[in-house]
N, C-alpha and C positions, 0 to 999 in steps of 0.2 A: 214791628215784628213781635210774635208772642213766643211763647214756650208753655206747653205742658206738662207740667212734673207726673211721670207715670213709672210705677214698680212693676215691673214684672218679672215673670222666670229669666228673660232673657235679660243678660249682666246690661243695666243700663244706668247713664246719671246723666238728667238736664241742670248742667250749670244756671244761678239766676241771673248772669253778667250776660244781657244781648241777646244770641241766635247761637251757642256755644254748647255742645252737645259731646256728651264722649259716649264713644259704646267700645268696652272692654271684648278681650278677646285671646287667638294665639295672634305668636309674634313680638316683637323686641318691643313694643312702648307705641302709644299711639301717636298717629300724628294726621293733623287740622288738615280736613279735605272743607275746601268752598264749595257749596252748592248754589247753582242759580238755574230760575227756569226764564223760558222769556213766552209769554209774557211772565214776570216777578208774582208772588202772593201765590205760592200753591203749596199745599202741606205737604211734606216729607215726613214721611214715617222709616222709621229704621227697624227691621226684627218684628215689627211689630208692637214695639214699645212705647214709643208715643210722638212725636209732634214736633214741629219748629216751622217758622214758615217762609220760604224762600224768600231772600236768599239769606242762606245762615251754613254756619259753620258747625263741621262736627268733629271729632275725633275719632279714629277707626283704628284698632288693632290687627285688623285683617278683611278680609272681601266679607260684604253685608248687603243682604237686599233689601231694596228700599222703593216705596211707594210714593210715587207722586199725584196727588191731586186737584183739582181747580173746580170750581163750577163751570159749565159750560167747556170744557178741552177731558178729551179723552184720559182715563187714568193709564198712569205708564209705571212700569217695574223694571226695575234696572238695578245694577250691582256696582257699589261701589266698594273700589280698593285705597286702598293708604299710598299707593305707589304715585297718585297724581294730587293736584297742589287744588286744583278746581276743577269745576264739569258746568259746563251748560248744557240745561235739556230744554230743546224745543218741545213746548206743549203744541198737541194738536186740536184745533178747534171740535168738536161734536159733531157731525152731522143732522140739520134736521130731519127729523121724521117725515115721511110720505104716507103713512100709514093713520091719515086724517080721515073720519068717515064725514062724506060730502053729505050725507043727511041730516047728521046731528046737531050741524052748523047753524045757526038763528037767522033767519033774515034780515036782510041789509036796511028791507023798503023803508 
């Protein structure tokens, strides 16, 4: 697992222990939501602020949107709240392309 340390506008701090992430905010004190995706290994971005990569843990003050991405599976955005303990997000595989032009292609002979 890695982590990105990124500043931005948006209140952010990556811890350097693990997959351990807080994003400040309103609300009484944050508390550790688990992220997992299945398949595992897809980057979570929070705010916009930077990076961790599933599965890993964050800290949330209140509801935060967040980006999930993989190579090859659809990128998904979803809103995480403080109110749940974890979340598993099904990534969806990519559809290949049909949009192959049958000319351009080399022959086989």
């Amino acid at each position: 697992m890695r982590i990105l340390a990124v500043l931005v506008l948006a209140p952010a701090l990556f811890a350097a222990s693990g997959c351990m992430s807080t994003f400040s905010g309103l609300g009484d004190g944050p508390r550790q939501v688990t992220v997992n995706t299945e398949p595992t290994g897809a980057l979570l971005a929070i705010d916009g602020a930077g990076e961790c990569e599933t599965p890993c843990r964050v800290k949330l003050d209140g509801p935060r949107k967040a980006r999930l991405a993989k190579a090859g599976f659809v990128t998904r955005t979803i809103t995480l709240t403080p109110d749940r303990r974890s979340l598993t997000v099904p990534m969806e595989l990519a559809a290949a392309t049909d949009d192959v032009d049958s000319v351009a292609l080399p022959s086989l002979d």
